[in-house]
N, C-alpha and C positions, 0 to 999 in steps of 0.2 A: 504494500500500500504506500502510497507517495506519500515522502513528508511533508511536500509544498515550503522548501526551503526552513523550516524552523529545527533548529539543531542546539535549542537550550539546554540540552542534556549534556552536552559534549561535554569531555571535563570533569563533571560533575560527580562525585564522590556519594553515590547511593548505595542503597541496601533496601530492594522494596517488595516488602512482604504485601501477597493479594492473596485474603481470603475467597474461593471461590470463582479461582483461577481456569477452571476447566469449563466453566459457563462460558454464552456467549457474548455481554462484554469483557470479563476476561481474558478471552481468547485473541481479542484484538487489540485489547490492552498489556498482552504478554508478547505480542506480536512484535508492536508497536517498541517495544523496550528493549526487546530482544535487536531489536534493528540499529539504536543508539551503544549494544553494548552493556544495557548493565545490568548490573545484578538482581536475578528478580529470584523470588520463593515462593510459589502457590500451594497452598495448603486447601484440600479440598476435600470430598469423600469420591468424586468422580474421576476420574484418568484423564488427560486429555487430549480433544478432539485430533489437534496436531503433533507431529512425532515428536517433532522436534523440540517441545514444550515437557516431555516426560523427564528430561535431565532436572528440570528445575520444579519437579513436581514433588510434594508428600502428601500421600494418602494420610488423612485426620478432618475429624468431625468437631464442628465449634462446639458440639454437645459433649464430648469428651473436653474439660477444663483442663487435665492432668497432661492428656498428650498435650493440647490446645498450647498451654505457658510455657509445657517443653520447649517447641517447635519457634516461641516468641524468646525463649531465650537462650536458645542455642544457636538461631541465625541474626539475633542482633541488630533487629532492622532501625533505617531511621525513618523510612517514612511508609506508610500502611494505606490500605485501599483495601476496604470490608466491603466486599458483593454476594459473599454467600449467602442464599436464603433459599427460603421454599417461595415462587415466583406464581406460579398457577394458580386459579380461582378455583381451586375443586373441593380444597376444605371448606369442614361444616364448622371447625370452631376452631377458636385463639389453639386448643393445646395441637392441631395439624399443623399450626407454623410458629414452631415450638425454636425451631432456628431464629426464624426473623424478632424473637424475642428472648429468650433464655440463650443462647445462640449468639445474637449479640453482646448481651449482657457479660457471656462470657469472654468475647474480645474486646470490647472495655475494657474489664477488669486487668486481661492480657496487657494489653497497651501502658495501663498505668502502672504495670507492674516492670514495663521493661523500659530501663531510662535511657536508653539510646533513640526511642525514637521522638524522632522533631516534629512529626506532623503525620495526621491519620485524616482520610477521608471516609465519609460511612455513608453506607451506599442506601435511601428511604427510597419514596416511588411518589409517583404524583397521582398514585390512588389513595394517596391522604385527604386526600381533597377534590371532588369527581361532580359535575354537572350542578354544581351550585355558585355558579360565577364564577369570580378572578376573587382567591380569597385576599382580607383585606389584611393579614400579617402572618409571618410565620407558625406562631404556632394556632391558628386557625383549622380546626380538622371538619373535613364530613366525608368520611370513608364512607362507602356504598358496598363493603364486600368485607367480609374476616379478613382476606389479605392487607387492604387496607388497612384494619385497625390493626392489625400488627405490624405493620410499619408505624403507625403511627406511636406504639410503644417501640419501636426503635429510635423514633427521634428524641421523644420523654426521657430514656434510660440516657443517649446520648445528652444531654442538657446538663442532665441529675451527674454527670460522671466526675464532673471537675476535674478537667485535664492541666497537667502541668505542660502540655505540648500544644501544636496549635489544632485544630478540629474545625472540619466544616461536613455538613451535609449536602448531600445532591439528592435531588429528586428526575430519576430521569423520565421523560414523558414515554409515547409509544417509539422505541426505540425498533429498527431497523437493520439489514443488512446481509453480508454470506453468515453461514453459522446460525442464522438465526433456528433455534428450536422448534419453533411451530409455524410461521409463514409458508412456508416450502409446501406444506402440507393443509394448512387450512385458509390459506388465500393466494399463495403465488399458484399453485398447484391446480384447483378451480379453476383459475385466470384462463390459467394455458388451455383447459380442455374446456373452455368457454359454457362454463355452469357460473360466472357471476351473474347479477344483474344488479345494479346499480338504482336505489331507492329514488327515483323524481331528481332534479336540476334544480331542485335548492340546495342555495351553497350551505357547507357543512364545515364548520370554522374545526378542525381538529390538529393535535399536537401528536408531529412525528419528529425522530430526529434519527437521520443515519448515525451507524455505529462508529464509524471514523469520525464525525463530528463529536462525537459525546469521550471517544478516546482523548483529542486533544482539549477538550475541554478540563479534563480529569486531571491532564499532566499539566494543563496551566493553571491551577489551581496550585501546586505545587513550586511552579515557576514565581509565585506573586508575592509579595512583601507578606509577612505573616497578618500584619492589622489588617491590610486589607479582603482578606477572608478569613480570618480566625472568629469562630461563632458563627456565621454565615450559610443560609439555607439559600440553596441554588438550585432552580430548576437545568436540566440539561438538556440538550434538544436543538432542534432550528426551529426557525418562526412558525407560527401557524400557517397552514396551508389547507385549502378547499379539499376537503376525501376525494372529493370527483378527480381532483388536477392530479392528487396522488395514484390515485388508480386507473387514469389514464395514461400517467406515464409509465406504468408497468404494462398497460394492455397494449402501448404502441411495442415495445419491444418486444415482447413475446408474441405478440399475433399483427402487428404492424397496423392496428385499427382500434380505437376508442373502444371503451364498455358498452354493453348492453343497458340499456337505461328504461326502466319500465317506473309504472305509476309507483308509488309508496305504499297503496294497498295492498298492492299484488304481494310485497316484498313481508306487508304486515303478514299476509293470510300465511306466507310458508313458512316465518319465522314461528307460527302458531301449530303449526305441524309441524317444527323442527323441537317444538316445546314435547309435544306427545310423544314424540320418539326417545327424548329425555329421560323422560321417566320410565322409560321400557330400559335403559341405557342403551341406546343404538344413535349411532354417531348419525349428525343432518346436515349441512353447511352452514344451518344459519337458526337461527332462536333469538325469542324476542330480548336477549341482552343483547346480543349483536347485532340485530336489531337498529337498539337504542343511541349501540357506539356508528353508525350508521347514520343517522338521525337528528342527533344533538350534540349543539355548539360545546367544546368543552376547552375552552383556552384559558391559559395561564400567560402571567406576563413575564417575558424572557429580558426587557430591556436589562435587568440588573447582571444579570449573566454576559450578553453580549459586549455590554459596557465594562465589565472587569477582566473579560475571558479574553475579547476581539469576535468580530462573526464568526461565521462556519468557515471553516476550512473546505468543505466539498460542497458542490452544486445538487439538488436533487438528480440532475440527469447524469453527474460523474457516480452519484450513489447506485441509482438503479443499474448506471451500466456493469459498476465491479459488482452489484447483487447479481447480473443475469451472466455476465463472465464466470461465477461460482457456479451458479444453477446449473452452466454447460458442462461445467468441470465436472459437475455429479453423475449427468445422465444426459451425455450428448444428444442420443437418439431422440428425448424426449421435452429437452430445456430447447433446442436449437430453434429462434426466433422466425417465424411464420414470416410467410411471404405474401404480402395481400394487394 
């Protein structure tokens, strides 16, 4: 992945321990480091995706405290990047995302335990706060999911922790890209064998942000005078953008023609049939949560991010195109962009 000229690493004498390395910001934030040279540690329960990432990997669970503060203090680190969690909407209660809270709590305590390091960033979500406007101050919460509300005890424990280092939170929005876990399969995948259909041409104000923009965002967080982000909650992401514009530029590259675009009812009734299959467990493309994210405006304002961070570094169409450059790497026969 291009650096686009920024090489503030160089030089630079780190040690940078990521929980939760083998996910996929992770994976492009180990990418990313590995490209500069420097020394990284992933502590994870999963293996990861890339080979070349298994030299700098140790298998360990944040639920495990005992290996957990080994691992913090036998490699030393100075500066920390917490992404481990449980990420999916499929838990029924706080104790399924037992990571994203007990989990945390335990690398907290890790971090304050180990005095090398300078500075930790911990990874919330921007389903702290879902379809109730632009909230009006950090700690403002209205989770709409258990996932949510246990981020939003990751941010509490983080507040409560009083760190002698510096500490900021990110909130990243609908994050994007290759590696991603479920896109591939629950909407790049659709796309391509033309089963979307796109709810009515009102615009639909929604927050996505490619994975290489949220990478350098991460690492200039790190680049920055410590006042000017220590304590600081930050959304991650690029600006808002129309769903329609998003998912037109994925349907031009893979089928070389704009989405299907049908009424909003049509779209209501099968998300209403994708609800019944639900309950039977039999997988549908679409149900009325998705639906909703489909549907309704849900932005957050990034001006304080772009204002400390700098814009994006990639354009939506250099994103999509190193997404569908992966997509072909996986399954040539079946990724290769349509000729219309």
């Amino acid at each position: 992945m291009a650096q686009h000229g920024r090489s503030f690493f160089v030089g630079c004498m780190m040690r940078i321990l990521i929980t939760g390395g083998s996910g996929f910001i992770g994976t492009h934030l180990i990418e990313n480091l590995f490209s500069w040279g420097k020394n990284v540690l992933n502590i994870d329960v999963k293996s990861p995706v890339i080979s070349s990432h298994h030299d700098c990997w140790k298998e360990c669970d944040i639920l495990d405290r005992t290996a957990l503060f080994s691992e913090f203090h036998n490699y030393r680190p100075t500066h920390v990047v917490h992404l481990a969690a449980r990420t999916d909407m499929a838990g029924k209660d706080l104790d399924s995302y037992r990571s994203n809270t007990e989990g945390t709590f335990n690398v907290l305590e890790a971090v304050k335990s180990t005095a090398s390091i300078e500075r930790i960033i911990i990874t919330s979500s921007q389903f702290v706060y879902q379809f109730s406007g632009k909230p009006k101050h950090a700690e403002t919460y209205a989770p709409h999911t258990v996932y949510g509300e246990s981020k939003v005890l990751t941010e509490k424990y983080t507040r409560e922790a009083d760190f002698s280092c510096v500490w900021t939170i990110i909130r990243p929005t609908n994050i994007w890209g290759p590696w991603h876990p479920r896109y591939p399969v629950e909407f790049w995948r659709v796309l391509k064998k033309g089963g979307y259909l796109h709810p009515g041409r009102k615009p639909v104000m929604r927050m996505y942000g490619y994975v290489g923009n949220v990478v350098d965002q991460i690492l200039n967080i790190f680049k920055l005078a410590p006042e000017k982000v220590n304590g600081k909650v930050l959304y991650v992401g690029d600006p808002a953008i129309n769903l329609l514009d998003w998912v037109n530029g994925f349907s031009l590259a893979l089928l070389g023609r704009d989405v299907t675009i049908v009424p909003r009812v049509a779209v209501r009734s099968l998300a209403l049939v994708g609800d019944l299959f639900s309950t039977l467990d039999v997988s549908f493309p679409i149900t009325s949560s998705r639906y909703r994210s489909m549907t309704v405006d849900n932005e957050v304002s990034m001006e304080e991010t772009f204002a400390l961070l700098g814009p994006p570094l990639y354009s939506l169409q250099e994103g999509i195109d190193e997404t569908v450059k992966w997509l072909i790497g996986q399954d040539p026969q079946f990724w290769t962009p349509s000729r219309s």
